[in-house]
PAZALO-404918 format. One line per field, with one value per residue (C-alpha): residue number from 1; residue in three letters; x, y, z. Coordinates in steps of 0.05 Angstrom, whole numbers, always signed. Layout:
! PAZALO-404918
i	[NUM:...];
aa	[ala:...];
east	[X:...];
north	[Y:...];
up	[Z:...];
//
This chain:
! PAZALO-404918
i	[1:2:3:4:5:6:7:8:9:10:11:12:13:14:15:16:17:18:19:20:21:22:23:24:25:26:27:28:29:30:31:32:33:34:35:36:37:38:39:40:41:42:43:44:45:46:47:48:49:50:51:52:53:54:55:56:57:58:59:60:61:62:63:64:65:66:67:68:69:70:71:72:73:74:75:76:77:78:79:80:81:82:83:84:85:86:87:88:89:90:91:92:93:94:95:96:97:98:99:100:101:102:103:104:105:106:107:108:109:110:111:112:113:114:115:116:117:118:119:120:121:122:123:124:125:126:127:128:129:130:131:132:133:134:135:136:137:138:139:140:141:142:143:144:145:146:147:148:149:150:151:152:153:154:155:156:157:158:159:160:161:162:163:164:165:166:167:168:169:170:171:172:173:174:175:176:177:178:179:180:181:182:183:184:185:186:187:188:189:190:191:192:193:194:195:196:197:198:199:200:201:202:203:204:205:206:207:208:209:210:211:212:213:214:215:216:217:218:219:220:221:222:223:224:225:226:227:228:229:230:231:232:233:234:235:236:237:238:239:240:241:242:243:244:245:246:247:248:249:250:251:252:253:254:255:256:257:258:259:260:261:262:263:264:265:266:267:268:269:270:271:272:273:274:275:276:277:278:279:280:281:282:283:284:285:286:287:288:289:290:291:292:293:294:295:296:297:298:299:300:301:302:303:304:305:306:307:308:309:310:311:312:313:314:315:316:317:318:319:320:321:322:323:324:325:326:327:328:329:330:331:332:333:334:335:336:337:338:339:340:341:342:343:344:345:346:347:348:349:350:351:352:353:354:355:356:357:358:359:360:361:362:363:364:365:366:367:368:369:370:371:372:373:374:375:376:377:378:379:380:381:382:383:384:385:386:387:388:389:390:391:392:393:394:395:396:397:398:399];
aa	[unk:unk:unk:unk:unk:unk:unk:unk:unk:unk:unk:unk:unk:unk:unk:unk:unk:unk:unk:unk:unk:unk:unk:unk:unk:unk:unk:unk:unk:unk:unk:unk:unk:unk:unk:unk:unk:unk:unk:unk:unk:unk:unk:unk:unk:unk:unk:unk:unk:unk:unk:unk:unk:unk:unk:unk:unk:unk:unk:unk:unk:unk:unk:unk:unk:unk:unk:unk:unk:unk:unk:unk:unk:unk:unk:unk:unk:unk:unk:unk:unk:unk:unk:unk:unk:unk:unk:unk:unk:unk:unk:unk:unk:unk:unk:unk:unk:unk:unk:unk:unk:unk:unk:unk:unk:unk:unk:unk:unk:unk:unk:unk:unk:unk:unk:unk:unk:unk:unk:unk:unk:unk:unk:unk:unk:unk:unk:unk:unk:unk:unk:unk:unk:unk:unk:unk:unk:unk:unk:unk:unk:unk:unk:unk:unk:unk:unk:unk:unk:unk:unk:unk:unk:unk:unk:unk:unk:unk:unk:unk:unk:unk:unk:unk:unk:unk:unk:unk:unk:unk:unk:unk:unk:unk:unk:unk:unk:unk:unk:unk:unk:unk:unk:unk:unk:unk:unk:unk:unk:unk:unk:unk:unk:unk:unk:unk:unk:unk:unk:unk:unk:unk:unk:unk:unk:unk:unk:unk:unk:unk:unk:unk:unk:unk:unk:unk:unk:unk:unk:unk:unk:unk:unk:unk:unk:unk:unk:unk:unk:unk:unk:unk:unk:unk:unk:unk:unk:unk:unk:unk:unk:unk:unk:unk:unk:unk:unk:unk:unk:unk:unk:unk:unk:unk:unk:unk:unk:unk:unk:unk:unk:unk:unk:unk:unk:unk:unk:unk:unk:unk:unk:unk:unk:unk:unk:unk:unk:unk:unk:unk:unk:unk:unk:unk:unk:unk:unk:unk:unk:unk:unk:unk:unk:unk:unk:unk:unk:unk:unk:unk:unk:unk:unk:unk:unk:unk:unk:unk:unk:unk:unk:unk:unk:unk:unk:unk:unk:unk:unk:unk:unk:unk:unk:unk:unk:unk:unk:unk:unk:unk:unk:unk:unk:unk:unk:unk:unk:unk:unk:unk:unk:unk:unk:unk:unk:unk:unk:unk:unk:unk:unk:unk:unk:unk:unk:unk:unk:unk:unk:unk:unk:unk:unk:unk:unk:unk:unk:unk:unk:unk:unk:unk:unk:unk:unk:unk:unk:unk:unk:unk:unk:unk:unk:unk:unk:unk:unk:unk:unk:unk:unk:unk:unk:unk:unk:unk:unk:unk:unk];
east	[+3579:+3591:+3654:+3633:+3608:+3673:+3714:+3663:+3677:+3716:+3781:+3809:+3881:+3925:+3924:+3844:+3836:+3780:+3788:+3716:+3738:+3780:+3811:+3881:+3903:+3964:+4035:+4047:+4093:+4051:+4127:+4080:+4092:+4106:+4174:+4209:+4166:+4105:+4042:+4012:+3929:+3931:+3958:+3902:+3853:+3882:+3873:+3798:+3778:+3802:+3775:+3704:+3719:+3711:+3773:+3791:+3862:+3888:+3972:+4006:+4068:+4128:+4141:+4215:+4233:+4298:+4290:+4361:+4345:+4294:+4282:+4247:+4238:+4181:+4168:+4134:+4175:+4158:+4214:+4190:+4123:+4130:+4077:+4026:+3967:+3979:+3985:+3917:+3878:+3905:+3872:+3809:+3797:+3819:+3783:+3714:+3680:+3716:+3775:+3838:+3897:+3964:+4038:+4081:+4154:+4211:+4292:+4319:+4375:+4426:+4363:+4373:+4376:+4431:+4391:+4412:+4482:+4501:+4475:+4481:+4466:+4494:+4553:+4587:+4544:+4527:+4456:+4459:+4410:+4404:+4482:+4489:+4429:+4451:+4511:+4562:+4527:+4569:+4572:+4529:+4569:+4538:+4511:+4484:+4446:+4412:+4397:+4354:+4316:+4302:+4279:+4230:+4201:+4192:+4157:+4114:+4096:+4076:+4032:+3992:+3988:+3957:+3906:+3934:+3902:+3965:+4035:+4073:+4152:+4179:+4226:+4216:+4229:+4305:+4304:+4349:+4315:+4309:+4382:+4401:+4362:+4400:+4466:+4475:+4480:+4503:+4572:+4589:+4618:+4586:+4524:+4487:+4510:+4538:+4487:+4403:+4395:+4440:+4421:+4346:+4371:+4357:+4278:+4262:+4296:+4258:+4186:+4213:+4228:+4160:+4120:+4155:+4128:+4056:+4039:+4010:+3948:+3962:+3977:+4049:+4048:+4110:+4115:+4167:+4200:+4185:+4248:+4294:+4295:+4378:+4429:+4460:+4414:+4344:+4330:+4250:+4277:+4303:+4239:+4208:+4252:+4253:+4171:+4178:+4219:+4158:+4110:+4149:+4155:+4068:+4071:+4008:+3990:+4056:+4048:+4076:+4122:+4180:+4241:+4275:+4301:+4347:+4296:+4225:+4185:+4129:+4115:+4095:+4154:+4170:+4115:+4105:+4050:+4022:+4028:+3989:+3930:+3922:+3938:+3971:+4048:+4070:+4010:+4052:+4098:+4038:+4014:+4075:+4081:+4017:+4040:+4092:+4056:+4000:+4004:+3956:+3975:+3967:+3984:+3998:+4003:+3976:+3895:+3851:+3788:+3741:+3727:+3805:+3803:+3751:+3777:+3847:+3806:+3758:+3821:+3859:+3914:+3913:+3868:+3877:+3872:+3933:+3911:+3963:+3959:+3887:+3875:+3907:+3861:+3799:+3799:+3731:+3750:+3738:+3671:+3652:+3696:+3643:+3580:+3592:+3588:+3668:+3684:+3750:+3800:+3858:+3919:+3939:+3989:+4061:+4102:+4151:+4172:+4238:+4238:+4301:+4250:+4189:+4217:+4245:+4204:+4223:+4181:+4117:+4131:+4133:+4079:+4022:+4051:+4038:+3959:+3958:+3972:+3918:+3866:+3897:+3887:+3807:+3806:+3797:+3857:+3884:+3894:+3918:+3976:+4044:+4100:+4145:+4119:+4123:+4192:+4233:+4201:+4222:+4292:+4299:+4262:+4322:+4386];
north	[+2466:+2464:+2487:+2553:+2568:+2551:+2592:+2652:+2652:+2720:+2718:+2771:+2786:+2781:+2865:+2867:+2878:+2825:+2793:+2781:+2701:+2656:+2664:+2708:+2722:+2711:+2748:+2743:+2792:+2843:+2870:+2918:+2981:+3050:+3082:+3092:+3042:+3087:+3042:+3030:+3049:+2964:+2950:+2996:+2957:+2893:+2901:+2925:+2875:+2819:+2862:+2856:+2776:+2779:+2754:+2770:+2799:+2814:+2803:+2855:+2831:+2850:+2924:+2945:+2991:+3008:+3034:+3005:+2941:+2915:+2837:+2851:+2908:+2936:+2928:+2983:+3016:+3058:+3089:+3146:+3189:+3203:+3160:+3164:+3195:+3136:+3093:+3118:+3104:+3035:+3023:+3049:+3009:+2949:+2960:+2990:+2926:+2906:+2865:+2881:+2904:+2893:+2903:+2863:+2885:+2867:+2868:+2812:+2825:+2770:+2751:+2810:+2811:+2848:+2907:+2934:+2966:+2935:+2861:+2859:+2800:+2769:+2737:+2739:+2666:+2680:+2649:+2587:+2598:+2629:+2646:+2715:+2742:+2755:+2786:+2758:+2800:+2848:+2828:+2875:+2929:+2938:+3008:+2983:+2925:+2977:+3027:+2972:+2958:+3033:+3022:+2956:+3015:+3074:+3028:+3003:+3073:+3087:+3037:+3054:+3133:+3106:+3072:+2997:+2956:+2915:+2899:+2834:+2821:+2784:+2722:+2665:+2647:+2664:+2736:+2780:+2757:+2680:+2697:+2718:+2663:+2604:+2584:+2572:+2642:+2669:+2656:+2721:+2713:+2775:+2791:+2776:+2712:+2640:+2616:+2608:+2669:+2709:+2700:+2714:+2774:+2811:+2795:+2810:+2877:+2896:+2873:+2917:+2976:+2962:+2958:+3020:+3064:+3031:+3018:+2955:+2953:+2955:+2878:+2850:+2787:+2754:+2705:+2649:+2589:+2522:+2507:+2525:+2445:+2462:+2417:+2467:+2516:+2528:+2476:+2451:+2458:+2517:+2556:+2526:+2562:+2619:+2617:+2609:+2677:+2714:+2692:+2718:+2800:+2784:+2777:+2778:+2724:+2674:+2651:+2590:+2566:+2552:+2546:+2596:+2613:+2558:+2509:+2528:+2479:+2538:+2519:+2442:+2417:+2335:+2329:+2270:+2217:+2248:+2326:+2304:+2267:+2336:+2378:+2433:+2434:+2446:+2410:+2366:+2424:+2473:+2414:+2420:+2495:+2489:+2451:+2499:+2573:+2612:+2665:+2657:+2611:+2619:+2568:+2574:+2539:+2473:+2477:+2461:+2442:+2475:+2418:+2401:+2473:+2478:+2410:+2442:+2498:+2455:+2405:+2467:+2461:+2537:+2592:+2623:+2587:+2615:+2616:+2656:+2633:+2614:+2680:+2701:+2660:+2674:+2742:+2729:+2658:+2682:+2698:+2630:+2588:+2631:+2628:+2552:+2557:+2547:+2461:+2462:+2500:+2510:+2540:+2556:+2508:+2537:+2480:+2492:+2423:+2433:+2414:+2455:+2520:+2502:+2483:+2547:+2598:+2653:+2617:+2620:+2696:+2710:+2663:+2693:+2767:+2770:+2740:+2793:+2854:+2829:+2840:+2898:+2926:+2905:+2841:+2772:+2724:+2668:+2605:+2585:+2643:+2617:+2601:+2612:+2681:+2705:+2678:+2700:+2768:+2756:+2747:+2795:+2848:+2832:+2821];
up	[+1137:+1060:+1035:+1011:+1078:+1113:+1067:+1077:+1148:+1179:+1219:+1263:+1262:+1331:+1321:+1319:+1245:+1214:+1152:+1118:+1094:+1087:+1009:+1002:+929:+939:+907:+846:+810:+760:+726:+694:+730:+689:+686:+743:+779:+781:+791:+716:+697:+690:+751:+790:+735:+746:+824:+819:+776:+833:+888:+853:+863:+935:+959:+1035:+1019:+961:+970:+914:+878:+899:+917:+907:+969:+928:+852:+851:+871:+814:+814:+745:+696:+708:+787:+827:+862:+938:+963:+985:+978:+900:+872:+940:+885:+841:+909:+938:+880:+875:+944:+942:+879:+894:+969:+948:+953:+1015:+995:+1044:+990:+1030:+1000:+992:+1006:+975:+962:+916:+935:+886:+851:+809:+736:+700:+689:+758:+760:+822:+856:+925:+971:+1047:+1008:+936:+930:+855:+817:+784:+741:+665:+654:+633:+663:+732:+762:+819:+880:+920:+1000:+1042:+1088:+1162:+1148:+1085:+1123:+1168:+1103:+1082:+1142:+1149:+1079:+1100:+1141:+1099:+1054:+1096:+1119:+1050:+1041:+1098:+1093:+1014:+1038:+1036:+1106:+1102:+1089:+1079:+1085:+1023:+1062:+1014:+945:+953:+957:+1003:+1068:+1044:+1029:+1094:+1127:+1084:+1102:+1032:+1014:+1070:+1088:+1140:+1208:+1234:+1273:+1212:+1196:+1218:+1275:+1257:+1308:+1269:+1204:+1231:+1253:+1187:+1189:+1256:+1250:+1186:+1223:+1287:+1238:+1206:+1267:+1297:+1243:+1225:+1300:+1340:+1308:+1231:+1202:+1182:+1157:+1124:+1066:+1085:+1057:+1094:+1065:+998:+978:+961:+998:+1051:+1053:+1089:+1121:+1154:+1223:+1207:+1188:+1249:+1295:+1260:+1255:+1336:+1328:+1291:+1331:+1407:+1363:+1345:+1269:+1240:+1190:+1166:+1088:+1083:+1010:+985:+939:+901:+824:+828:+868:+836:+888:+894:+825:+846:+819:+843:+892:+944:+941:+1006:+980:+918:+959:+1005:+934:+983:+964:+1028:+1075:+1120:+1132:+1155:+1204:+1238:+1239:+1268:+1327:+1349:+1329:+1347:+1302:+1236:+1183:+1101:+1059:+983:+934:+896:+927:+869:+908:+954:+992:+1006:+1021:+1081:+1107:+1123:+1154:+1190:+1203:+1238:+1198:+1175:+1174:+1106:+1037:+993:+917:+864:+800:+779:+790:+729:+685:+726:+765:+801:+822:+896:+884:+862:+911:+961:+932:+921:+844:+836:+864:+820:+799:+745:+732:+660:+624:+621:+580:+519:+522:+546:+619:+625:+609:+637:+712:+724:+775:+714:+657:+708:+742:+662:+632:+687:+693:+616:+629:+687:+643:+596:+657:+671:+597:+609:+576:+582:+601:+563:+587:+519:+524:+473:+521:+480:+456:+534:+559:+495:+503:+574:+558:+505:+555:+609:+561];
//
């Protein structure tokens, strides 16, 4: 079969729901919600525009289930049933040409600028990263722990009493659950922390909470590190036991990354001779997943051609193609990757020239969320966007 042909091919879901093809947009983070976290007009806009591109899911950026708990100044926020109008027309737009819209949740938890008037995270383990913009992080009480979980759930509620056919867990790119997960960052000697099973502890409770109140046959998938790249903290092995551990509860679909603010390795940053031949940043880490899971695998990150694409498919390597930020410079890239029209494709160019700048995870979130609200106002994007323009703005907007 050609390439387009293999990516056009449906997939059903462990819980019975099919997927129409192969292509996921995956997160990336909008931070262009209204006040209060209300979902913006270019958001909804943004969303319908990919959903006439054909894609099989369309991931959301992160969704704060705390307005108290913002990893960025204008995230969405669903804490309760306050914005479900706004919520429900987000779906059926981005859905009416049958696109799957799932929501991504999240906490970030120390990976909170200072904007918030209290960081909290596993462990007082503060950033290293941007000095000034984020706050030493409080340490997590017990009940506090469970607040959060509750939380996971309430979200996820939400999102399916709007309309959304999915949700996904935020555990990678060193927010609260990567945080819990990594040894690095959590230092507690409670149920919580120490051993892998501990620290794991957080997650599984979250996709039991979830599951409890959006039933067995509504999809959870998960978005997880294959490691944080950090001495001491997440480690390979460890993300294969704890993928074992998602599988035995019956997640859904697991997204495969990696790194975090400090570590930006989702970005492409220092990749092997072997990563670059397979263009996948994290291919010989979704082979092995492979080995030891049954559940679903996505893989983001670094494809560029269809044919690499539908040779990791037809390979068995994974069963979803992972694609984030070409879609901010072409928002009906799906549609050509399955008509066959679409053999390569790019990214846009974030580089000040100051390595320092342009390795951070930040300088990206920023360069692309800036392209995305530029869809979202009904125009075109711009590949040729000024770095610098977006990341001092970025600065300035979290001071």
């Amino acid at each position: 079969m050609t390439p387009s042909k293999i990516l056009s091919q449906s997939f059903t879901l462990p819980c019975g729901v099919t997927i129409r093809n192969r292509i996921v947009k995956s997160a990336m983070s909008e931070n262009n919600a209204d006040a209060g976290g209300r979902p913006s007009d270019r958001i909804i806009k943004l969303y319908e525009t990919w959903g006439e591109g054909g894609a099989g899911i369309l991931v959301s950026g992160n969704v704060m289930m705390d307005s108290k708990a913002l990893g960025e100044a204008h995230n969405v926020v669903v804490e309760n049933e306050e914005f479900l109008p706004e919520l429900t027309e987000w779906a059926n737009k981005a859905q009416r040409n049958g696109s799957h819209l799932w929501m991504q949740i999240n906490h970030p938890g120390r990976q909170a600028p200072k904007l918030n008037k209290e960081v909290v995270s596993p462990s007082n383990v503060e950033l290293d990263v941007i000095k000034g913009m984020f706050k030493a992080p409080r340490p997590l009480h017990d009940e506090e722990i469970w607040e959060i979980i509750e939380g996971f759930g309430t979200t996820a509620h939400v999102a399916k009493k709007s309309g959304f056919k999915g949700v996904q867990i935020h555990g990678a790119h060193g927010y609260l659950v990567s945080q819990f997960l990594s040894a690095k960052t959590n230092l507690r000697n409670d149920k919580w922390g120490g051993s892998l099973e501990n620290r794991a502890r957080f997650v599984l409770e979250i996709y039991r909470n979830i599951r409890s109140k959006v039933g067995p046959k509504y999809p959870i998938g998960i978005k997880i590190n294959s490691a944080d790249f950090q001495r001491g903290a997440f480690t390979e092995e460890e993300s294969l036991r704890v993928i074992q551990l998602l599988t035995e509860v019956g997640i859904d679909i697991i997204e495969v990354s990696g790194g975090t603010y400090e570590r930006a390795a989702m970005m492409g940053n220092k990749q092997k001779v072997s990563t670059k031949k397979r263009e996948a940043y994290f291919a010989d880490f979704i082979v092995k997943a492979r080995r030891i899971t049954k559940a679903p695998l996505l893989l983001t990150g670094g494809f560029r051609t269809a044919e690499l694409m539908a040779e990791a498919i037809e390979n068995d390597e994974l069963d979803f193609v992972g694609i984030a930020r070409p879609f901010a410079v072409d928002p009906f890239l799906a549609k050509g990757l399955l008509d066959g029209s679409v053999k390569t494709i790019k990214a846009g160019k974030v580089d000040t020239g100051i390595r320092l700048i342009d390795r951070l995870g930040i300088m990206n979130i920023a360069w692309h969320a800036a392209n995305m609200k530029i869809i979202g106002e009904g125009r075109k994007p711009n590949p040729k966007l000024s770095p610098w323009k977006v990341f001092l703005k970025f600065v300035w907007s979290h001071r």
